[in-house]
C-alpha positions as CSV (number, residue, x, y, z in Angstrom):
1,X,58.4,26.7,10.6
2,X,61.9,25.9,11.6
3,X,64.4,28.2,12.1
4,X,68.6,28.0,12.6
5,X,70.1,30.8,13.8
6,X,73.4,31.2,13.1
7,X,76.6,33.1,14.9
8,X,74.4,34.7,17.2
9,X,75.9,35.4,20.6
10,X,73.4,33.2,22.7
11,X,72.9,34.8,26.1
12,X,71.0,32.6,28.9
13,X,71.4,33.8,32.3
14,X,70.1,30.8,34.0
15,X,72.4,28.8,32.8
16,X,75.1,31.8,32.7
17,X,75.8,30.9,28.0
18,X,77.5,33.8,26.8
19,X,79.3,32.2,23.5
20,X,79.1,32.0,19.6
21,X,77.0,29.2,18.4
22,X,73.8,28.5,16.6
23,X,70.3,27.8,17.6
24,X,67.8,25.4,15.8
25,X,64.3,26.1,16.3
26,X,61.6,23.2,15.2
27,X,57.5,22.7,16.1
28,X,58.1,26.3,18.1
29,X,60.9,24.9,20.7
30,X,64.7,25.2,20.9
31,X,65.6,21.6,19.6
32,X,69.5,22.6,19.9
33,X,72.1,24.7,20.6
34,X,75.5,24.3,19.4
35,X,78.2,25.1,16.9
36,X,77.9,24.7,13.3
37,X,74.0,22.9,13.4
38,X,74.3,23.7,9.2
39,X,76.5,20.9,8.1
40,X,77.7,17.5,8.7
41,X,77.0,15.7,11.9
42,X,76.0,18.7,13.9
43,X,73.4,19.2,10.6
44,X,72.0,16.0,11.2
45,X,71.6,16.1,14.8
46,X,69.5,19.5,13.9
47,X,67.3,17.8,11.6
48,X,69.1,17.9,8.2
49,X,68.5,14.0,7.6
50,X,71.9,13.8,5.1
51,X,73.9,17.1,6.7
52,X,72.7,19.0,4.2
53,X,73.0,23.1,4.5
54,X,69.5,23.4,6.6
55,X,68.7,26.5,4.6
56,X,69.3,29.3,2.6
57,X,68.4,33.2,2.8
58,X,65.1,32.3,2.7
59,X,63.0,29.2,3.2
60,X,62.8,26.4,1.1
61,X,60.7,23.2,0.4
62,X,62.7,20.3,-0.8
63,X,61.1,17.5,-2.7
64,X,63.4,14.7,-1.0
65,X,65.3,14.5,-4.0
66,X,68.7,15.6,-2.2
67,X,69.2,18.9,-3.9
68,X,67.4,20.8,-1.1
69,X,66.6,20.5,2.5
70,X,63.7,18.2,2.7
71,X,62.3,20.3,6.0
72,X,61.2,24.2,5.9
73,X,63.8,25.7,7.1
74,X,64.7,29.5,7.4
75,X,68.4,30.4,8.4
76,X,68.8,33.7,10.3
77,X,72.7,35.0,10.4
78,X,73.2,36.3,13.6
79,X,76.8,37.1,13.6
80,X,77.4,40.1,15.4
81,X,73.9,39.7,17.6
82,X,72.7,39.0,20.7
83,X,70.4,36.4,20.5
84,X,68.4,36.5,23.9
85,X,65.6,34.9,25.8
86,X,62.5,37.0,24.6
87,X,62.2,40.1,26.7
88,X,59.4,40.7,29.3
89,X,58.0,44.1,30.3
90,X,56.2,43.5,33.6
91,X,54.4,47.0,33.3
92,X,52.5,48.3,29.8
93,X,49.5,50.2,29.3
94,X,47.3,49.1,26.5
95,X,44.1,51.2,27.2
96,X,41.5,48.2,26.2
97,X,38.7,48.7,27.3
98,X,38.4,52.3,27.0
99,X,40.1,54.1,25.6
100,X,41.6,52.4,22.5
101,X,41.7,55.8,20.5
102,X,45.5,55.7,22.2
103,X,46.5,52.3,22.1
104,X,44.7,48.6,21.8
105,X,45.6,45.4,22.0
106,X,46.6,44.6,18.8
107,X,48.6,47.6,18.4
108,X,50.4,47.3,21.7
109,X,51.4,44.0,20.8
110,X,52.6,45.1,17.7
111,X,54.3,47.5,19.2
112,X,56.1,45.1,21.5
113,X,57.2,43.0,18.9
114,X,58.7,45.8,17.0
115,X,60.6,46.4,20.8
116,X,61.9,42.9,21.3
117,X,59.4,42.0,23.6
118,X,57.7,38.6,23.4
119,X,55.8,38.6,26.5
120,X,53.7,41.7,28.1
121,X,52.2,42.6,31.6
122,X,49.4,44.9,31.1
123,X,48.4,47.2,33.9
124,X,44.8,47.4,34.5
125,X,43.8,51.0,35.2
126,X,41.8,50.8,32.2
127,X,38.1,52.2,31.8
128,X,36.3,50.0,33.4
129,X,39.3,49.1,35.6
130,X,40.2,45.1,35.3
131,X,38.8,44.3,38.9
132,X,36.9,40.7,37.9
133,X,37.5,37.4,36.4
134,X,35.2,38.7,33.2
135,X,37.2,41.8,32.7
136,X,39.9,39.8,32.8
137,X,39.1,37.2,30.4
138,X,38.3,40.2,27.9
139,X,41.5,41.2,27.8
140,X,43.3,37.6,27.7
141,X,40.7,36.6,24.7
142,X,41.1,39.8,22.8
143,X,45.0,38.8,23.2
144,X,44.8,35.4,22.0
145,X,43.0,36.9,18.8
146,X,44.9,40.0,17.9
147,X,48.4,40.1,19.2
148,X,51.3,38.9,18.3
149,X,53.5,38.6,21.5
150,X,52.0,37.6,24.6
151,X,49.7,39.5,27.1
152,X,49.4,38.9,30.3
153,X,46.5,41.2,32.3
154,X,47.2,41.8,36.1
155,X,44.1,42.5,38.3
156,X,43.2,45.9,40.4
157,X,43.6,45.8,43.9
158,X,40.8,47.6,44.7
159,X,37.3,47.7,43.0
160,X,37.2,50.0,40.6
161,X,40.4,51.3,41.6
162,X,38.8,53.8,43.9
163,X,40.8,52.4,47.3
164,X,37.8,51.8,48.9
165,X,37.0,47.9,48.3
166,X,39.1,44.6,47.5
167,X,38.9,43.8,44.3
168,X,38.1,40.1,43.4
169,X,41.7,39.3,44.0
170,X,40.4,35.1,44.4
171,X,38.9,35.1,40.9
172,X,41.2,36.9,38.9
173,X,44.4,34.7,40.6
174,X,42.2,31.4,39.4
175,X,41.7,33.0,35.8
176,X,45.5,33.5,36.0
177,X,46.0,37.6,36.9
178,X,50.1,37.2,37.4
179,X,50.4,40.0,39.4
180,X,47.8,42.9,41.4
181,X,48.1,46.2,41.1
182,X,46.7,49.8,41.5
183,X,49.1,51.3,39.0
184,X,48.1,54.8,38.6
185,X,47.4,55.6,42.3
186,X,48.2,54.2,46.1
187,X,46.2,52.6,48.0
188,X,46.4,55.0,50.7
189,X,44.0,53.4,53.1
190,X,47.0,51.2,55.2
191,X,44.3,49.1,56.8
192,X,42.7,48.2,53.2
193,X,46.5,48.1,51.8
194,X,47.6,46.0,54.3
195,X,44.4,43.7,54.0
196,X,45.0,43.2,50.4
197,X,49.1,42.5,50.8
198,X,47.8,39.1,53.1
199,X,45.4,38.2,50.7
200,X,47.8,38.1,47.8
201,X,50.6,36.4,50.0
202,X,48.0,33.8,50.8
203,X,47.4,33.5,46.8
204,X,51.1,33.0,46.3
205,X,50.1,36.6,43.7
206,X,53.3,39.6,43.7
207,X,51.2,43.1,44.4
208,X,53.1,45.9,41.8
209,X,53.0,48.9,43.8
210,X,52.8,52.7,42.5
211,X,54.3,54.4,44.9
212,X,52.9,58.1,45.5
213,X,51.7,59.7,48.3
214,X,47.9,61.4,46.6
215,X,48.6,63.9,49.8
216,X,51.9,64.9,48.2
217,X,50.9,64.8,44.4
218,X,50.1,67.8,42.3
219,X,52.7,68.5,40.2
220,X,54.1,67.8,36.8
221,X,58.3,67.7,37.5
222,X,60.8,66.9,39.6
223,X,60.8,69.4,42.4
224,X,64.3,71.4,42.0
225,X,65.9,74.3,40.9
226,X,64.2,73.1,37.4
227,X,60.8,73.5,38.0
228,X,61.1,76.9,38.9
229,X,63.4,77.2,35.6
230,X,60.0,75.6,34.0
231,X,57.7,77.8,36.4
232,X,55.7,74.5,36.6
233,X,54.9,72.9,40.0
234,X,57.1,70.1,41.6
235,X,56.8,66.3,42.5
236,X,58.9,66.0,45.7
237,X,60.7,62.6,46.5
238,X,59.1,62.5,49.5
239,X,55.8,61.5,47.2
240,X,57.5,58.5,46.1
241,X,59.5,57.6,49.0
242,X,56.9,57.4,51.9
243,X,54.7,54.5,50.4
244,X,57.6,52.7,49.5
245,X,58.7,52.5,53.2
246,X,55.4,52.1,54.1
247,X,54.7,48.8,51.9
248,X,58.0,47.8,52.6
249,X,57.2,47.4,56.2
250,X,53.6,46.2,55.0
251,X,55.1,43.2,53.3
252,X,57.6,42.4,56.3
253,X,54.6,41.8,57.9
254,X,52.1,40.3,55.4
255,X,55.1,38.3,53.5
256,X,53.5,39.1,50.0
257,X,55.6,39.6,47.5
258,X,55.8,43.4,46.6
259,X,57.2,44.9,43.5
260,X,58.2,48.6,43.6
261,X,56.9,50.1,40.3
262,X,59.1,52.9,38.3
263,X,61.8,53.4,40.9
264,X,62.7,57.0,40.6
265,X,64.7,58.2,43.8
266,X,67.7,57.4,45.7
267,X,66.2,56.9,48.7
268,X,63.3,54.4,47.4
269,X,67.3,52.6,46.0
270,X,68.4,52.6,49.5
271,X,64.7,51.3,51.2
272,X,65.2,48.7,48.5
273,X,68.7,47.9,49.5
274,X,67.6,47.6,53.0
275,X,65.1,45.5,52.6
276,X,66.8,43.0,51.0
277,X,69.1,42.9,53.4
278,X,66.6,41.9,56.1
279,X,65.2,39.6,54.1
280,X,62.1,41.2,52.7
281,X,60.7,39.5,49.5
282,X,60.3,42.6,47.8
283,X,62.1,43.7,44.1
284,X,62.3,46.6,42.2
285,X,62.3,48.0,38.5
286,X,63.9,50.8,36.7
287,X,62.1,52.4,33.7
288,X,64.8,53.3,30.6
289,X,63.4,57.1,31.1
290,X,64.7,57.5,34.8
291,X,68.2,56.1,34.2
292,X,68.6,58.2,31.0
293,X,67.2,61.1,31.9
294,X,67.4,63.7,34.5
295,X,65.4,66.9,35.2
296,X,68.7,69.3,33.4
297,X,67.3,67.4,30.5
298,X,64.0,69.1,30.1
299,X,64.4,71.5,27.7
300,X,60.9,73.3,28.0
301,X,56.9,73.4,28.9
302,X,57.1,69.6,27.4
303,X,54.2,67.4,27.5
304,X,56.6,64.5,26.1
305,X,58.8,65.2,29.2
306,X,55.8,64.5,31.6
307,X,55.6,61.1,33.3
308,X,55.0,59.9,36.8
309,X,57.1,59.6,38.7
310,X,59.0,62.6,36.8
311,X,62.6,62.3,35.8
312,X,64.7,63.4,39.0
313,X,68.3,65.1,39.4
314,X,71.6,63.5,38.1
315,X,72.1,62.2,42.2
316,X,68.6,60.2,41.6
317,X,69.2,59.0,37.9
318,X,73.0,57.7,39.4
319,X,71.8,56.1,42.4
320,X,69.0,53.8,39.7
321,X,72.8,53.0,37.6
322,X,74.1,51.9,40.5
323,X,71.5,49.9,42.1
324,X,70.5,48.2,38.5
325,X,74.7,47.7,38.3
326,X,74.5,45.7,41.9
327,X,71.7,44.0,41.6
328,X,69.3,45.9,44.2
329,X,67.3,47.0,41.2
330,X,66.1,43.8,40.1
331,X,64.6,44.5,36.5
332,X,63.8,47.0,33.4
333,X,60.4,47.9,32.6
334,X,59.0,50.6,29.8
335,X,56.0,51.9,32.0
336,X,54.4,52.3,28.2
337,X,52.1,54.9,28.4
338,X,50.4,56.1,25.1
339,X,48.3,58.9,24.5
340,X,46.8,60.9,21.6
341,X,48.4,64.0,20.0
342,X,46.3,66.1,21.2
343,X,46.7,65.1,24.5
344,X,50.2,65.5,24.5
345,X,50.1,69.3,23.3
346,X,49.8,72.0,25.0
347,X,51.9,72.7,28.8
348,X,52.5,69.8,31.1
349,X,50.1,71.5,33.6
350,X,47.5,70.1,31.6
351,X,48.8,67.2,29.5
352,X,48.6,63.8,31.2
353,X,51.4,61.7,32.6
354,X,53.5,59.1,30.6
355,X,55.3,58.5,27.4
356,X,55.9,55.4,25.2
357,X,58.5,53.0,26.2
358,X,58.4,49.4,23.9
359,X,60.1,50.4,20.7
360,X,62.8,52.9,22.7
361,X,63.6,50.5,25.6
362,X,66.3,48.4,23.9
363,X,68.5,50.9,22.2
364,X,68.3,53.4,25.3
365,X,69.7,50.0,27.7
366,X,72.3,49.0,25.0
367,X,73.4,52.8,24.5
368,X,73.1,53.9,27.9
369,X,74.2,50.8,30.2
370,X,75.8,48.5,28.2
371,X,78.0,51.0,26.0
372,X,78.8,52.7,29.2
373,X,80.3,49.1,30.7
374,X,77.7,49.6,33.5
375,X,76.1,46.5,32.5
376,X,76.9,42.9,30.8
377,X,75.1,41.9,27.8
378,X,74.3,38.6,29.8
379,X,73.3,41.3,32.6
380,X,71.3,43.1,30.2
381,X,69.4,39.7,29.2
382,X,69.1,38.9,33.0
383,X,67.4,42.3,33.6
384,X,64.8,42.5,30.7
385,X,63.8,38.7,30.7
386,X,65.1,36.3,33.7
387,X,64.2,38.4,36.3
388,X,60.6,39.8,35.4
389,X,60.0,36.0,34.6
390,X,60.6,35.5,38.0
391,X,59.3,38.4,39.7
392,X,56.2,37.9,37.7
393,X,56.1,33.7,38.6
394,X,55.7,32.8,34.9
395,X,55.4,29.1,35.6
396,X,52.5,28.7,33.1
397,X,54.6,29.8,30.7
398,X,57.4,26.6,30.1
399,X,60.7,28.7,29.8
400,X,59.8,31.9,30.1
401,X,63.5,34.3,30.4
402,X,65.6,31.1,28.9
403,X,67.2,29.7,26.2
404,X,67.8,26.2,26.5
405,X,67.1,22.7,24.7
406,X,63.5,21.8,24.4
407,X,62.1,24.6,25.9
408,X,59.6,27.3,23.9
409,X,61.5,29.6,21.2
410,X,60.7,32.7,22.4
411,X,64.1,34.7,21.3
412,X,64.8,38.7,21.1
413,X,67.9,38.8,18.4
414,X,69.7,42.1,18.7
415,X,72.2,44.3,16.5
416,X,74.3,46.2,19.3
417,X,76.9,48.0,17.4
418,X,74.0,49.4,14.8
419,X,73.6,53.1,15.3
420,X,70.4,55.4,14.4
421,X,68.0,58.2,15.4
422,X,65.0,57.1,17.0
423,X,61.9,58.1,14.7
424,X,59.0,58.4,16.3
425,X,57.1,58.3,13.0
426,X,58.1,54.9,12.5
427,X,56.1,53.4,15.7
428,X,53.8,50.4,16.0
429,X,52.2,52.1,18.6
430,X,49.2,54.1,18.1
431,X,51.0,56.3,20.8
432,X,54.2,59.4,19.4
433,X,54.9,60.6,22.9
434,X,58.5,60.4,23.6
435,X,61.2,62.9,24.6
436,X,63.7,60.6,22.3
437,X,62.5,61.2,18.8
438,X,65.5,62.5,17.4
439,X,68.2,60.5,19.5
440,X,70.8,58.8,18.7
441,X,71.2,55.3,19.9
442,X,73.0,52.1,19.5
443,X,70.9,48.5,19.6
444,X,68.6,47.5,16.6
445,X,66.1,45.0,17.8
446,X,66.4,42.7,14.2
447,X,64.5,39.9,15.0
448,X,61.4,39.5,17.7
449,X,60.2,35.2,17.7
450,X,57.6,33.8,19.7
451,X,56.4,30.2,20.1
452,X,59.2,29.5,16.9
453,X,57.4,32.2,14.8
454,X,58.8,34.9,13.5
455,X,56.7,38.3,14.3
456,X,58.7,41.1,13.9
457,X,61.7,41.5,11.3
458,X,63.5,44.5,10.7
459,X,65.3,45.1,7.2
460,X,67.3,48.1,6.1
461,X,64.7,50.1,4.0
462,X,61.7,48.8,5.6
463,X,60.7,46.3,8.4
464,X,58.1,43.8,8.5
C-alpha cells in the first residue's frame, strides 16, 4: 500500500522537523517528505507519474487511463495532527507463556496499536520466566505470527528469576534479547547483581532495573498520611531509593548500561541527576501513572489504584515533571500490567500490583504535559520514541524513533486538541484495570502504521 499523509505536523527529533507538510509512504518506507506531494511537480516526485491527485478518501486502482491514479494510493488528512515517529514502550507485560487468561500476545499487540505504539519491549517475568534462547524464540515467533506492532522480548537476569543464578544472558543477546531484566523483583544478592551488570556491559546489552528493596516491601501504597486514611500498609521511598543508589554505583563500576524502571521518588530524580553528571551511563523512565497521579488521588480500598512502585505525594509526582521537563528523566513507559477482573476486586491487600497503561498513555502525556506547557510536542515525540530507541539500541530495527526519507514508515498520527472520557470498555486489551476509566483527556491516537501498513484506525462511531 502507499500512503500520503497530508497537513500533518511531522515531528522528528533527530533531525529537530517540527512543520506542516506531507509524508508519502511507498513499499513500507518514507519515500518523501515535503509540501504539497498531491499535485504537480511535488506529485510526481511522490510517485504520481502525470501530477495527478495521488488519492482520494479512500484507495483507488487506476487502469492507466489518466482518470485515476495509476498506483494504490490511500490519502490520510492530517491537518491538525501530529504525525510522529511510531512510539516505543520499553516496558509491557504480555503474560505469554502463562498466564494468557490476562493478556497474550496478540491482544497486547492489539492493544498497542490502539495506543500508538508500533514497537514493544516485553518484560519477561512470565511463567516460566524468559531466561533461554528457546523461551525467547517462543515469544519472538508467536510475535511474528499474531501481532500487529512489534515485540521485542528482553531476557531474565537471573534463572528463573529466583536471584540465585545468571540467566543465559550470552544466548538470549545472540537471539537478539534488547535489554535484561528482573522486572518484578531485585536482584538483591550485590555480588550476583554486580556479576551480571559486567556481563551485560561486556555484551554491549542495557540491564532494566526494578528497583525495590524485598527487605523493605510489604505494602500496597505510598507510605503517608494516606495510607493510614486507607488503613492499608505503606511502601516507603526508601524501598525504591536504596537499589537505585546501589546499581548506580554498580554500573559506575561495571560500565553496563542501566535503565531505572518506573521512577517514582524524588530522590531516585536526584540519584539520576547525579549520575549523569559524573558521567554514569545510566537513564531513566517515568510511567504516565506517577506523573499524573499522587497518593491524595486515591479515593478508597482500590485495587485499580495498586501498582508498584505506588503513586507517591504531590512533592514525588513534581519532582518526575521536572526531571522529564529537563531531561534527567530520559523516557515514558506504560509499565502495562493486565490482570483479570477478578483479580482486581476485592482490597488492595490482596489484589495484585499494576494497571493497564497502552491505550491511556498518549492522552494522559498530551493532557497532562503537553497541555500544561511542561513539554514540546517535539519533546513529547523525543520521550515516547527517540529516546527508548536509543536506550533500548534498536539498531536492528533501520529507523526506529525517526521520520525521515527512505527509512521504515512506522508513524503514530495524533489528534491533540480531541477531548473524551477514557472508556475502559472499549480496550484492546484483555486487561480493565485502570484508575482512569472515566477521565477526561485530550489526545486521540487516529492513526497507528507500521512497516507502511496501516494497523490501527480510529473513526468517530467506531474504530478499526
Amino acid at each position: 500500500m502507499r500512503l500520503l499523509i497530508q497537513n500533518g505536523r511531522v515531528l522528528d527529533p533527530v533531525s529537530g522537523l517540527d512543520e506542516v507538510c506531507d509524508v508519502y509512504v511507498d513499499e513500507g518506507r518514507v519515500a518523501k517528505i515535503g509540501r504539497d506531494l498531491g499535485s504537480g511537480e511535488a506529485g510526481r516526485e511522490a510517485g504520481g507519474e502525470d501530477g495527478r491527485d495521488l488519492g482520494g478518501s479512500d484507495a483507488r486502482r487506476g487502469n492507466g487511463d489518466g482518470g485515476a491514479a495509476d498506483a494504490d494510493v490511500r490519502r490520510i488528512d492530517a491537518s491538525g495532527c501530529w504525525v510522529m515517529p511510531g512510539l516505543i514502550d520499553l516496558h509491557v507485560h504480555l503474560r505469554d507463556p502463562g498466564q494468557t487468561y490476562k493478556e497474550d500476545i496478540a491482544t497486547g499487540g492489539a492493544a498497542a496499536a490502539r495506543g500508538g505504539f508500533t514497537t514493544i519491549l516485553a518484560m519477561p517475568n512470565t511463567k516460566p520466566p524468559i531466561d533461554t534462547p528457546d523461551k525467547w524464540n517462543y515469544v519472538r515467533f508467536k510475535a511474528a505470527a499474531v501481532s500487529p506492532v512489534h515485540v521485542l522480548q528482553i531476557g531474565a537476569m537471573t534463572m528463573g528469576q529466583k536471584g540465585e543464578k545468571m540467566a543465559d544472558l550470552e544466548g538470549m543477546a545472540d537471539a537478539g534479547a534488547p535489554a535484561f531484566s528482573e522486572d518484578g523483583r531485585s536482584v538483591m544478592n550485590a555480588a550476583l547483581a554486580r556479576r551480571i551488570f559486567r556481563k551485560a556491559a561486556q555484551l554491549g546489552i542495557p540491564v532494566f532495573d526494578h528497583c525495590e528493596d524485598a527487605n523493605l516491601a510489604g505494602g500496597v501504597v505510598h507510605d503517608d498520611e494516606n495510607a493510614d486514611r486507607l488503613h492499608l500498609p505503606g511502601i516507603p521511598s526508601a524501598t525504591e531509593d536504596i537499589i537505585a543508589a546501589r546499581d548506580i554505583l554498580l554500573a559506575k563500576d561495571t560500565g553496563v548500561h542501566l535503565h531505572l524502571c518506573h521512577i517514582s521518588t524524588k530522590d531516585s530524580v536526584e540519584f539520576l541527576r547525579l549520575a549523569k553528571r559524573a558521567g554514569v551511563q545510566v537513564s531513566g523512565e517515568v510511567c504516565p501513572h506517577h506523573f499524573t497521579l499522587t497518593s491524595d488521588d486515591i479515593p478508597s480500598d482500590d485495587p485499580n489504584y495498586k501498582m508498584n512502585p505506588p503513586v507517591r505525594s504531590k512533592e514525588d509526582r513534581e519532582a518526575l515533571r521536572e526531571g522529564l521537563r529537563d531531561g534527567t528523566i530520559d523516557c515514558i513507559a506504560t509499565d502495562h500490567a493486565p490482570h483479570s477482573a477478578q483479580e482486581k476486586s476485592g482490597s488492595m491487600r490482596t489484589a495484585p500490583f499494576g494497571i493497564v497503561g497502552l491505550e491511556t498513555a498518549v492522552p494522559l502525556a498530551v493532557t497532562e504535559l503537553v497541555e500544561t506547557g511542561l513539554l514540546t510536542p517535539l519533546q513529547l515525540a523525543n520521550a515516547m520514541s527517540t529516546r527508548p530507541a536509543q536506550i533500548a539500541n534498536l539498531h536492528g530495527m533501520e529507523g526506529a524513533g525517526r521520520i525521515a526519507e527512505g527509512l521504515p514508515a512506522d508513524l503514530t498520527i495524533v489528534d491533540p486538541a480531541e477531548e473524551y472520557r477514557i472508556d475502559s470498555r472499549t480496550f484492546a486489551s484483555k486487561g480493565r484495570n485502570t484508575p482512569f476509566n472515566g477521565r477526561t483527556v485530550r489526545g486521540r491516537v487516529r492513526y497507528t502504521i507500521v512497516d507502511g501498513e496501516v494497523v490501527w484506525e480510529y473513526r468517530k462511531g467506531g474504530a478499526s
